[in-house]
C-alpha distance (Angstrom), angle and dihedral (degrees) to the residues before:
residue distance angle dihedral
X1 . . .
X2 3.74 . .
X3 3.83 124.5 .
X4 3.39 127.4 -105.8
X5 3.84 122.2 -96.2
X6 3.84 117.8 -70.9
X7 4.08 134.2 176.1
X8 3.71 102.7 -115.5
X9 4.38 117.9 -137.4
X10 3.95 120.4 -172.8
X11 3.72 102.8 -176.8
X12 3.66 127.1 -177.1
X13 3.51 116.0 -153.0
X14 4.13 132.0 33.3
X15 3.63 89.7 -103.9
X16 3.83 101.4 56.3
X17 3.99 87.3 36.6
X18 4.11 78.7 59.3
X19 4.20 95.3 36.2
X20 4.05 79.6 54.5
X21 3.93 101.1 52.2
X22 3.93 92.9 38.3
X23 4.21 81.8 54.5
X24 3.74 94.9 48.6
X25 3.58 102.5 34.3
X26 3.95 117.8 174.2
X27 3.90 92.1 -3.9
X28 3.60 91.5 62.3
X29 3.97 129.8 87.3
X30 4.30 125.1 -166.5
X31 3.68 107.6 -144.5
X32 3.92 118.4 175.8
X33 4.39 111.3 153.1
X34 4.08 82.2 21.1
X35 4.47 88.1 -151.6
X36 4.09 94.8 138.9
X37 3.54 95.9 10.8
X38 3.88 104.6 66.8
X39 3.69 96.8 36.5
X40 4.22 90.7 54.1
X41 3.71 86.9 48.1
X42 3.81 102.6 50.6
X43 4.13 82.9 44.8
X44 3.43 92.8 50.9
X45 3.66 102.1 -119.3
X46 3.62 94.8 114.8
X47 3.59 119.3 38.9
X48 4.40 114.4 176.2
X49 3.81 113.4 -177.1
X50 4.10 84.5 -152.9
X51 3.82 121.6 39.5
X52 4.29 111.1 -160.5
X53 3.56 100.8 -156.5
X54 4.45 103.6 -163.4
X55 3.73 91.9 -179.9
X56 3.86 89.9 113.9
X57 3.74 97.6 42.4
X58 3.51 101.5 124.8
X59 4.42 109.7 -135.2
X60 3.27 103.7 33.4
X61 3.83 107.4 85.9
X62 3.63 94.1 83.0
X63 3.55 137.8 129.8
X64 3.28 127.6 -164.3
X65 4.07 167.6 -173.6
X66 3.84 114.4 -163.5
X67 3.72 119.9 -176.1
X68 3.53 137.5 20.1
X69 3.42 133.0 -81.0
X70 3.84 117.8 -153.0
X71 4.19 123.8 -126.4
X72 3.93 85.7 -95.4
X73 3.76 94.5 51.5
X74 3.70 91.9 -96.8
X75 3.93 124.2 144.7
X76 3.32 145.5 60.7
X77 3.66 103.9 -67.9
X78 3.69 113.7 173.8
X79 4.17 130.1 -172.4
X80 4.19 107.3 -142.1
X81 3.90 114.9 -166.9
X82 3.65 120.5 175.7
X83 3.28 131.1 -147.0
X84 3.87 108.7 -89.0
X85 3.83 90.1 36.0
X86 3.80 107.6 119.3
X87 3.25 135.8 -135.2
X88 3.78 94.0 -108.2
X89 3.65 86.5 52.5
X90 3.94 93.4 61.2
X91 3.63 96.0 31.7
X92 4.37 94.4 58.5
X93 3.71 88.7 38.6
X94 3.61 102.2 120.1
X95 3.83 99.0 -173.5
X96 3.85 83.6 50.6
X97 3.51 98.9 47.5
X98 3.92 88.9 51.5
X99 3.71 93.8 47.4
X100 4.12 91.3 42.5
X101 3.47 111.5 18.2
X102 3.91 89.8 169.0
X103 4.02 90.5 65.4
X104 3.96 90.0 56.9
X105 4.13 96.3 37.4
X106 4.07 78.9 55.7
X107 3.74 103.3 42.7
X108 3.91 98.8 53.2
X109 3.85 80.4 68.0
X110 4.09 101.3 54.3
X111 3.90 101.7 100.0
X112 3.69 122.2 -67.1
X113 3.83 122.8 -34.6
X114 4.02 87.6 -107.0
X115 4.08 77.5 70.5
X116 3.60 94.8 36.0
X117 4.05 88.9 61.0
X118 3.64 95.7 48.0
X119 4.10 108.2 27.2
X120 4.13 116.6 87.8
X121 3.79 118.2 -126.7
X122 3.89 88.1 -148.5
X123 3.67 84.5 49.5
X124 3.49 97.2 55.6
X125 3.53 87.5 55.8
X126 3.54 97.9 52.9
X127 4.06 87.7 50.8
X128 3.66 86.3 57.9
X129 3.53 92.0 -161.3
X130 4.19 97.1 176.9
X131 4.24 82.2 -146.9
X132 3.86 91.2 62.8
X133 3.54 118.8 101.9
X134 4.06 100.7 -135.7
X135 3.89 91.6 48.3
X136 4.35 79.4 66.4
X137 4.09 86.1 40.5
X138 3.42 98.2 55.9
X139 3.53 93.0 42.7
X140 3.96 102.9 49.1
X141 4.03 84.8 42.7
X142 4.00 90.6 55.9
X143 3.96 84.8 -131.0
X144 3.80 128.6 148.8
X145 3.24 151.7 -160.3
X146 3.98 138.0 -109.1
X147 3.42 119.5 -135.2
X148 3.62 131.1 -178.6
X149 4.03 141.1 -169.6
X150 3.76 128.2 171.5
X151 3.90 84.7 -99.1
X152 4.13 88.9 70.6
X153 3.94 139.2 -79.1
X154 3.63 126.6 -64.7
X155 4.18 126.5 179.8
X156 3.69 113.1 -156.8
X157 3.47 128.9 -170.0
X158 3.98 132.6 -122.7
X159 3.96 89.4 -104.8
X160 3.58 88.8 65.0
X161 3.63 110.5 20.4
X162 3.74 97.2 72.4
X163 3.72 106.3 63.2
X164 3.93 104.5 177.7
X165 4.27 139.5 -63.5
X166 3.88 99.1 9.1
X167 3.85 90.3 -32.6
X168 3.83 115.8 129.6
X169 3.79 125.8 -173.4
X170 3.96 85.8 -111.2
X171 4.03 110.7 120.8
X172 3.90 123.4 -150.4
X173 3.81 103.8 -88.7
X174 3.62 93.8 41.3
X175 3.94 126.5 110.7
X176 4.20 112.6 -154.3
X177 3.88 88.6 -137.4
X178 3.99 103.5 179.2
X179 3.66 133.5 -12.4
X180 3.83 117.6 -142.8
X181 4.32 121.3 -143.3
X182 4.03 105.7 -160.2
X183 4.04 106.1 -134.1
X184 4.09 107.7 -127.9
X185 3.40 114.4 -144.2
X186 3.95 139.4 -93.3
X187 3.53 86.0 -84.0
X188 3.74 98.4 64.9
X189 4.08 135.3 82.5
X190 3.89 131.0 -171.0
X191 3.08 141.7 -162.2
X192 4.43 134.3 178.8
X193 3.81 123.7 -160.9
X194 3.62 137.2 166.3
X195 3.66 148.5 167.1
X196 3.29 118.8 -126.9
X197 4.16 129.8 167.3
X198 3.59 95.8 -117.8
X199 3.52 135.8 -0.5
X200 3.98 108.5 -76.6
X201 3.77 102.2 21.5
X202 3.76 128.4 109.0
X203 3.16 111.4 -72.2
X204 4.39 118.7 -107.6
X205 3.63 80.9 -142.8
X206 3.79 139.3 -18.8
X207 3.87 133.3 -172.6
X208 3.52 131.0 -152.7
X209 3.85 126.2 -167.3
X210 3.85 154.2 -170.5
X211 3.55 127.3 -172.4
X212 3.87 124.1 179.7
X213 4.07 125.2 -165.1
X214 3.35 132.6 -175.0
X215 3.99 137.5 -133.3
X216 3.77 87.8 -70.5
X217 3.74 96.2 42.1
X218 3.62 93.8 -108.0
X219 3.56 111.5 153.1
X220 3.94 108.6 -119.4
X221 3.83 100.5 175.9
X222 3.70 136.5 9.8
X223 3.85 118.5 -177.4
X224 3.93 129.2 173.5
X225 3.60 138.4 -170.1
X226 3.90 134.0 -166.2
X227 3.78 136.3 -160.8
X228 4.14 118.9 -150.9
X229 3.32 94.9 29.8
X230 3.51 106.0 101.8
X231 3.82 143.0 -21.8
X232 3.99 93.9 -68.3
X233 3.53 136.1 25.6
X234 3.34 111.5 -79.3
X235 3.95 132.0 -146.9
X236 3.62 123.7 -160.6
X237 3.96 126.7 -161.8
X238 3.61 111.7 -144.6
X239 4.02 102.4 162.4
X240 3.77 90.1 103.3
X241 3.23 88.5 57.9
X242 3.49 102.1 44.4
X243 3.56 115.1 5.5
X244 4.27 126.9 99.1
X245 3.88 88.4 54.1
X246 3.68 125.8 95.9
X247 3.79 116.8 -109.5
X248 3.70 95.8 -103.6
X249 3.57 89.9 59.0
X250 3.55 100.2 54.3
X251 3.37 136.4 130.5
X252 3.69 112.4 -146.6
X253 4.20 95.9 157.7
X254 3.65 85.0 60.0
X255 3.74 92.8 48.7
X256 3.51 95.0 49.4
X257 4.05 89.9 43.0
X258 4.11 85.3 50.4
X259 4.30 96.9 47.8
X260 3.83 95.3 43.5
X261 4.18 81.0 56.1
X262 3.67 86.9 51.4
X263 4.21 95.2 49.5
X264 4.13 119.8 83.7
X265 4.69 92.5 -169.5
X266 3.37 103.5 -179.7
X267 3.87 121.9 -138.3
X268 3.48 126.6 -101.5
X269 4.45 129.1 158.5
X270 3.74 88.1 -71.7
X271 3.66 106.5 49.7
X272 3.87 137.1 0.3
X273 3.51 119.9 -138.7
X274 3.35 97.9 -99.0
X275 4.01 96.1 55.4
X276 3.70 85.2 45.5
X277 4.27 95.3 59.1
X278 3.53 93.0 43.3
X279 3.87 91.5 50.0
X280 4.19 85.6 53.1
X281 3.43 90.9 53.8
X282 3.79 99.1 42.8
X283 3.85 82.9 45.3
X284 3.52 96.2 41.2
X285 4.07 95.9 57.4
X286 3.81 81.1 43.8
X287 3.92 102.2 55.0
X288 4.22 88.2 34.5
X289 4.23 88.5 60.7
X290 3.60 91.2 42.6
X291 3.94 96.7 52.9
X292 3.54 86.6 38.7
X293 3.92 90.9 59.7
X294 3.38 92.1 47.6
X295 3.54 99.5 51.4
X296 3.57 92.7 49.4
X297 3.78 84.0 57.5
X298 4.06 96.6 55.4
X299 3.90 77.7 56.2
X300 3.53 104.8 48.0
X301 3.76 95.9 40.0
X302 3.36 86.5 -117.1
X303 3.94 135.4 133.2
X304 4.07 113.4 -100.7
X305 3.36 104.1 151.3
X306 3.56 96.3 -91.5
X307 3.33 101.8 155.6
X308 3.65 96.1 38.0
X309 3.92 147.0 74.1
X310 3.50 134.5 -83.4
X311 3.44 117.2 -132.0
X312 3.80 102.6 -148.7
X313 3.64 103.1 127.6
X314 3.45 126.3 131.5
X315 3.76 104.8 -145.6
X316 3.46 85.7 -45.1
X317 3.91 110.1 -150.7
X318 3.98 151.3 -58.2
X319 3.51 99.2 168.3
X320 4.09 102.6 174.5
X321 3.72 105.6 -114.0
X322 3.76 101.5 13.0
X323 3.97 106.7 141.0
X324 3.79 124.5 167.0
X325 3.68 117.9 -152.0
């Protein structure tokens, strides 16, 4: 199919990009990677009488680390991508990947790298698609996102800025300029897996996590997050359930067993509900161990994969059409 017709805009700075979108209000749509957008139009479930293309906006390709982070991890280290940065960008970003190792663990899943080098991680925020991984990223970070109209600029955090079933907070003559991933400290490991039913698809269900130690490897804070589980990201706090023991005392299989009690997935032609908690909580004992490990490894000195990617996907998807960003 083809989409419907649309009045094309190519602007070239932030300001007309905003002039544009104040103009066109509701009817209008921002596209920049194009992923989810082009797809839904030429099927016909999205259908914008103006189409803002930013592609030539000049700043907003960047990706980033801003601040400092100390020798023991201290700081306030935070990861800046703009809004026509791709996901390639952020995902062979070596400062970033040091600084947020969770971001690159999570982006070698999106798609195929043929996606990866066109699709917007801003974007993919925007979309709010609850089965993308960087809706979950943002969300177990605590980041946000700028966004900015020609009536002023607002930053809004994950809480808020995903509303429900591919509904962000964003209104129509705003521009998602930059979204900002918090850096956790020395102390901290993650880890992302998923299960998907062949490599490049959504993801049935996918688990992000951070866990932080201390000196004596006692576990201070574990935090997960899952995608296609529910209409929004959701975030999960397990340290009452596992935290004040030291790693090797740890009981992940209860963890797991505790946050698939705490999920409602709903059911769809891939999963039903009840595949879809047990996978969180097979998933969730599995991402828990692996941030664990790597944690312990930013304490020892040691090398635990900190910086890298986990490969626990289960033929982890090619679903024809998917796009992100």
């Amino acid at each position: 199919m083809k989409p419907s017709g649309f009045t094309y805009y190519r602007p070239e700075t932030v300001e007309e990009a905003l002039g544009v979108l104040a103009e066109v209000g509701p009817d209008g749509k921002v596209i920049a990677g194009g992923q989810s957008l082009v797809p839904m139009m030429n099927m016909r479930l999205a259908a914008p009488g103006c189409l803002v293309d930013i592609n030539r906006v000049s700043g907003l390709d960047f990706a980033r680390v801003d601040g400092v982070r100390g020798a023991a991890g201290d700081g306030h280290a935070v990861v800046r991508v703009g809004a026509t940065a791709r996901h390639a960008d952020v995902e062979r970003n070596a400062a970033i990947r040091a600084a947020v190792p969770l971001l690159g663990q999570a982006l070698t899943h999106v798609a195929h790298p043929t996606i990866r080098n066109r699709g917007t991680s801003v974007g993919s925020l925007v979309h709010a698609d609850p089965a993308g991984e960087l809706t979950a990223v943002l969300a177990l970070l605590g980041g946000s996102v700028e966004l900015r109209s020609v009536r002023g600029t607002r930053t809004v955090g994950a809480d808020d800025f995903f509303v429900d079933l591919l509904e962000s907070c964003v209104e129509p003559d705003e521009l998602a300029t930059a979204a900002m991933f918090p850096a956790s400290d020395g102390h901290t490991g993650s880890a992302w897996v998923e299960v998907a039913r062949r490599n490049g698809d959504y993801a049935v269900c996918g688990v992000g996590a951070l866990v932080t130690v201390d000196d004596d490897m006692r576990i201070t804070d574990a935090r997960t997050a899952y995608v296609s589980v529910g209409p929004r990201p959701v975030v999960l706090d397990a340290s009452g359930v596992v935290g004040d023991v030291t790693l090797d005392n740890a009981d992940w299989g209860a963890t797991g067993r505790w946050a698939a009690g705490q999920l409602e997935p709903g059911e769809d032609i891939h999963a039903t509900a009840e595949y879809r908690r047990h996978l969180a909580g097979v998933l969730t004992q599995r991402a828990l161990r692996a941030a664990a490990g790597r944690a312990a490894g930013h304490r020892t000195g040691g090398s635990s994969g900190g910086n890298g990617t986990t490969g626990e996907t289960a033929a982890a998807r090619d679903h024809a059409g998917r796009g992100e960003g």
